[in-house]
C-alpha positions as CSV (number, residue, x, y, z in Angstrom):
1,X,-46.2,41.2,14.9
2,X,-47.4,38.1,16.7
3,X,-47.8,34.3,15.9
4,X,-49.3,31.8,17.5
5,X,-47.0,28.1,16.3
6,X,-43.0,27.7,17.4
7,X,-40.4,27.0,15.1
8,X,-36.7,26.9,14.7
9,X,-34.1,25.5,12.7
10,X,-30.4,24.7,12.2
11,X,-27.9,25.6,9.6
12,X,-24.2,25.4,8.7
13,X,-21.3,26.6,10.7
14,X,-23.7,30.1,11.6
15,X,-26.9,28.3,14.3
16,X,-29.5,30.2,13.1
17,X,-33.2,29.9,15.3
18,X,-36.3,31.0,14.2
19,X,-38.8,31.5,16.8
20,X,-42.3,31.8,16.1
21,X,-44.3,31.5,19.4
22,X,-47.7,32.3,20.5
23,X,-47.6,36.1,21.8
24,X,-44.2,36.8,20.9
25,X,-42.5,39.0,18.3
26,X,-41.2,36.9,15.3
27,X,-36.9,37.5,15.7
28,X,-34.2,35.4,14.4
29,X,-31.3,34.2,16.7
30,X,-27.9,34.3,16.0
31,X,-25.6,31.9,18.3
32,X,-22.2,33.3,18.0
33,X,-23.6,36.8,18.3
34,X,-25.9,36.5,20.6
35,X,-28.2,39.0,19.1
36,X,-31.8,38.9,18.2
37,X,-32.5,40.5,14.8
38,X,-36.1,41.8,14.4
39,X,-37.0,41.3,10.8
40,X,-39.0,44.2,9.4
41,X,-42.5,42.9,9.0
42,X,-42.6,44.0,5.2
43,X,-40.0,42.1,3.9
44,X,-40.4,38.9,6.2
45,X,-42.1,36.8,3.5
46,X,-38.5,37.3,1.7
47,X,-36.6,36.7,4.6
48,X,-38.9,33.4,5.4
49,X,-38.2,32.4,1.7
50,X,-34.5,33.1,2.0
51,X,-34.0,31.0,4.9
52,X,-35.8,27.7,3.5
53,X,-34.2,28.4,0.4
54,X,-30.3,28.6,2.1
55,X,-30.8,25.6,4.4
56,X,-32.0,23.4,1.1
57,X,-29.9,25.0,-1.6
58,X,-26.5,24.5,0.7
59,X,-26.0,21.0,1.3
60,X,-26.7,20.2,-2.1
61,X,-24.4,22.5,-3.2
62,X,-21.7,21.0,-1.4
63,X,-22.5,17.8,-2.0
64,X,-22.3,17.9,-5.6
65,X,-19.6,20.4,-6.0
66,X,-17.6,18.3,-4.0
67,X,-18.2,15.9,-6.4
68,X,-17.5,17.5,-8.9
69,X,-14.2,18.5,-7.4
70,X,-13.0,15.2,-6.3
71,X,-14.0,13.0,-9.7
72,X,-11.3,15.5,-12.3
73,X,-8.6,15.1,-9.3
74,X,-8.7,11.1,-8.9
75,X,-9.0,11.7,-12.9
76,X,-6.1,13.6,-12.9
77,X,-4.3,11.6,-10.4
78,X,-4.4,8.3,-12.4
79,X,-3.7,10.2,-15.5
80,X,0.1,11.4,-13.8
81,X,0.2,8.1,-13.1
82,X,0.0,7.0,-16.7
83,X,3.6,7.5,-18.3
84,X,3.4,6.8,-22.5
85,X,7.0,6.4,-22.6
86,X,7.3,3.8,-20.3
87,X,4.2,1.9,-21.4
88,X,4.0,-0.8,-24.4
89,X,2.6,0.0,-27.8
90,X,-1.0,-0.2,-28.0
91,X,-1.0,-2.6,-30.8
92,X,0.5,-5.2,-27.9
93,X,-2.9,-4.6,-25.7
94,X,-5.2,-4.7,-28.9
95,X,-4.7,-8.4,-29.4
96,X,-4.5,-11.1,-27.6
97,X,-2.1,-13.4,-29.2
98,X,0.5,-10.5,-29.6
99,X,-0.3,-9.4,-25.5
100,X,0.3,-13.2,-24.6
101,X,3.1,-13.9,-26.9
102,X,5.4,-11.3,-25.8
103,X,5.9,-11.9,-22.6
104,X,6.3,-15.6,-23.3
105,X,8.7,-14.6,-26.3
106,X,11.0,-12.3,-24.1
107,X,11.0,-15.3,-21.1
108,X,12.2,-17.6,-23.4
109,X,14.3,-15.2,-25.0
110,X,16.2,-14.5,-21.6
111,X,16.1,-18.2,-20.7
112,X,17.7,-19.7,-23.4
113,X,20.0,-16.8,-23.4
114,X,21.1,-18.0,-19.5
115,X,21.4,-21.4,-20.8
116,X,24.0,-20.5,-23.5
117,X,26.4,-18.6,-21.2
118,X,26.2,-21.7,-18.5
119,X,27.2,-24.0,-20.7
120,X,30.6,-24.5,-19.4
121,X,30.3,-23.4,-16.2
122,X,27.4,-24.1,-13.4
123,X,27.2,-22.3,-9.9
124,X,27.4,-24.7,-6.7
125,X,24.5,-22.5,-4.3
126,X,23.5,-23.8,-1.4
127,X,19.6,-24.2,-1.6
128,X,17.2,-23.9,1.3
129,X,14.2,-25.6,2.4
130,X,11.5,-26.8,-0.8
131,X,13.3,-25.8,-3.4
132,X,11.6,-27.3,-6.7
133,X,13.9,-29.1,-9.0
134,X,15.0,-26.7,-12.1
135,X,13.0,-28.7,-14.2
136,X,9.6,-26.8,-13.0
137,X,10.7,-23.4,-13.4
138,X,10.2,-23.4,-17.2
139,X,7.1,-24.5,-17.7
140,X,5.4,-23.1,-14.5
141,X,6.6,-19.5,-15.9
142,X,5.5,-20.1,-19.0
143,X,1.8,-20.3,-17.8
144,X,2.2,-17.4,-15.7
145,X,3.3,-15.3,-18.3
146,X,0.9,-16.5,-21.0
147,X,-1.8,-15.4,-17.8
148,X,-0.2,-12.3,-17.7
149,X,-0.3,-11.4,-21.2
150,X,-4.1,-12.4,-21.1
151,X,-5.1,-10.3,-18.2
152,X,-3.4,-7.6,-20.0
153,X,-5.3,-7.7,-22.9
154,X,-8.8,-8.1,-20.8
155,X,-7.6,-5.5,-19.0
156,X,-6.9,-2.5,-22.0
157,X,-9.9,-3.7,-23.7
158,X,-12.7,-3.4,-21.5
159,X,-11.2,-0.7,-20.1
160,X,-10.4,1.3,-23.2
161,X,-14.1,0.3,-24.3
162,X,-16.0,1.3,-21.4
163,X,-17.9,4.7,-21.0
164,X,-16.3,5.2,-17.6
165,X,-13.6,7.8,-17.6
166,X,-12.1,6.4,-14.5
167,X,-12.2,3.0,-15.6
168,X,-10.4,4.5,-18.8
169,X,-7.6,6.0,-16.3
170,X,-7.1,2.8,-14.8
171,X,-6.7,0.7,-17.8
172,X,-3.9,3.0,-19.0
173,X,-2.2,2.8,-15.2
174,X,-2.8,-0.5,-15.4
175,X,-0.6,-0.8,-18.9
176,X,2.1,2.0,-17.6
177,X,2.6,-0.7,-14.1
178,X,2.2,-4.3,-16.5
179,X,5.0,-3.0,-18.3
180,X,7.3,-1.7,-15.5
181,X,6.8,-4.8,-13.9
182,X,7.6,-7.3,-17.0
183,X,11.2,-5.1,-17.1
184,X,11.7,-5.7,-13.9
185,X,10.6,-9.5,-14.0
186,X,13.5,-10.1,-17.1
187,X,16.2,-8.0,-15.3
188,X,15.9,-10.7,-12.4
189,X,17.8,-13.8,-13.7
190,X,20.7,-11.4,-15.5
191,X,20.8,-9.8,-12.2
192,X,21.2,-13.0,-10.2
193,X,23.0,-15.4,-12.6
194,X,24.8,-13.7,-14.6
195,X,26.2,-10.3,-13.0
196,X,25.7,-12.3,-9.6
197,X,24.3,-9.4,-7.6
198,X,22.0,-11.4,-4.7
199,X,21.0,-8.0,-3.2
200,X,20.2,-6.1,-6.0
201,X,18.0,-9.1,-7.5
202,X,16.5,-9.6,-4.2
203,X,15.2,-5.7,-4.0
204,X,14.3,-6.6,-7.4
205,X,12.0,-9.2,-6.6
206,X,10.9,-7.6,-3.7
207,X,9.2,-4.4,-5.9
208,X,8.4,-6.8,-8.4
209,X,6.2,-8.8,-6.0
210,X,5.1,-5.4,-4.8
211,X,4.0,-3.6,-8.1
212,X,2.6,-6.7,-8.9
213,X,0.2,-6.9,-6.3
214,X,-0.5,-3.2,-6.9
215,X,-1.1,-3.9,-10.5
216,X,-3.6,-6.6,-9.2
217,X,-5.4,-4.0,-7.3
218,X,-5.8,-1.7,-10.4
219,X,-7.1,-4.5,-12.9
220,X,-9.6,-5.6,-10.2
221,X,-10.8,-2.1,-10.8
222,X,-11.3,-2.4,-14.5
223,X,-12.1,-6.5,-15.4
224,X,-11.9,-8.6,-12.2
225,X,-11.2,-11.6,-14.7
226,X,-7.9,-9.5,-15.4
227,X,-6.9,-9.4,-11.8
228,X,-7.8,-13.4,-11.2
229,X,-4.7,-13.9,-14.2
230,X,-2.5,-12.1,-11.8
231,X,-3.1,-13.9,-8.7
232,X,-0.9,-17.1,-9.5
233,X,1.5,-15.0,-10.3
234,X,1.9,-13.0,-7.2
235,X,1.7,-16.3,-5.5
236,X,4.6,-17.7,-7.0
237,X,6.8,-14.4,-6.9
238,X,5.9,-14.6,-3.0
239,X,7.8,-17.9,-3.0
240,X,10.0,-17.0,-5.7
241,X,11.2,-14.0,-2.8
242,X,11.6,-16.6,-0.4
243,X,14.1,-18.4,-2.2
244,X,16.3,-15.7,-3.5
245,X,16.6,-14.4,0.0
246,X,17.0,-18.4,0.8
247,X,20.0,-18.7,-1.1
248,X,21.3,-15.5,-0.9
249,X,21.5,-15.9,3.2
250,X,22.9,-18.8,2.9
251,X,25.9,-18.3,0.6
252,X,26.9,-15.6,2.3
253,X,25.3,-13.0,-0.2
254,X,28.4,-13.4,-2.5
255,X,28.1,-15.7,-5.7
256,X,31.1,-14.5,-6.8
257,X,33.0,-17.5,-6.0
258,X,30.4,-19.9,-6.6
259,X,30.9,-20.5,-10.1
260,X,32.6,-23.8,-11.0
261,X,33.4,-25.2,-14.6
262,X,30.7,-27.8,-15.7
263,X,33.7,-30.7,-15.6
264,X,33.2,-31.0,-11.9
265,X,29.4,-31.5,-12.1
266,X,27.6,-34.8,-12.8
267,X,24.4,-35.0,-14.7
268,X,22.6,-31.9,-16.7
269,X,22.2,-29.3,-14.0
270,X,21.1,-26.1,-16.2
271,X,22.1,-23.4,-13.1
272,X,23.1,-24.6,-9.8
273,X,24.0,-27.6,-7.8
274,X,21.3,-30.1,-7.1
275,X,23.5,-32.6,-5.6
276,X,22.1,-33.5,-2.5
277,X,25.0,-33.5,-0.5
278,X,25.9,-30.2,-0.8
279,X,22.8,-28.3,0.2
């Protein structure tokens, strides 16, 4: 059998060439053999059709099964990631003046529950460098948690609402980490005021500021107007981190001794020693 055009063609791991040249037998090439196979002449039509149909059919195959593959296990992924137990109610997420109000609520809550038990007593800590008067704290928190509480509500309602699954997955991740990290947020101040633990609060803040900026990540993924209410707050925990490790370094990582009774302290200093003098 002779043809008179040249041909050949590539495909998969196996290099297959098929050479169709002017007075030469039609054969097929095999790379890794070596060998020449000599189709039989009857069923080469088939064997032609085979061929075109194996070099298209393949890729597409693996493309798409791929695919197919890898969209259930980033599914399923996320969805490990998504722990019920240790997420809020969904009747927080649903509306926005409950999703803002609690984490305001339980701020104020733990505040004003640090201003009772200082009454009598206030801790003389040596500050470092920019420290904001104690005045600020309150209010700046305030807005970051009523931001907070907003993104989270953008965040479980167009996620929840939208018709893509993974989006879906997020917004649920995205709930499982918000409320890890408002935990961890309120355990701060008992940690470092009250059960004066510098190290433990600092590691505190430290994955605080790191779930945080995770949880940032996640929301972008789902509403980026959800991840913008976060990004204030990452700022100030980055400076918040500065200042626990601040103090901590320089009393010696013990506030043990620190506290003095209230007697010994002019003005209305809620927590620590703002005198000047004995920064």
């Amino acid at each position: 059998m002779r043809r008179r055009s040249c041909a050949s063609g590539t495909q998969g791991s196996k290099h297959i060439n098929t050479n169709v040249c002017r007075d030469r037998p039609l054969y097929f090439a095999d790379h890794l053999t070596g060998e020449n196979i000599i189709p039989d002449p009857a069923v080469l039509p088939t064997y032609t059709i085979v061929l075109h149909s194996y070099s298209t059919l393949v890729p597409f195959l693996v493309d798409h099964i791929g695919l197919a593959l890898e969209g259930p296990a980033l599914e399923r992924r996320h969805e490990m990631s998504y722990i019920p137990s240790l997420t809020l109610p969904d009747a927080i997420f649903n509306t926005p003046a409950a999703s803002i109000l609690l984490p305001v609520s339980t701020g104020l809550v733990v505040g004003y529950y640090g201003r009772g038990t200082t009454q009598k007593t206030y801790m003389e800590l040596k500050q470092p460098p920019y420290r904001p008067p104690p005045q600020v704290f309150g209010p700046v928190w305030t807005v970051l948690y009523g931001l907070m509480g907003y993104g989270a509500y953008r965040a479980w309602k167009v996620g929840l609402s939208s018709f893509d699954p993974l989006k879906v997955e997020y917004a649920k991740v995205g709930a499982t980490l918000y409320t890890i990290q408002l935990g961890m947020n309120l355990l701060w101040m008992p940690l470092f005021f009250y059960m004066k633990r510098p190290v433990e609060a600092t590691a505190d803040i430290f994955a605080l500021t790191g779930t945080v900026g995770y949880l940032t990540y996640v929301w972008s993924k789902v509403d980026p107007i959800a991840s913008y209410c976060l990004v204030p707050y990452v700022a100030w925990l980055g400076f918040a981190s500065y200042l626990t490790v601040g103090v901590s370094h320089l009393n010696g990582w013990n506030l043990a001794d620190k506290e003095k009774p209230r007697a010994q302290k002019e003005g209305d200093t809620k927590f620590v020693n703002e005198d000047p003098k004995t920064r």
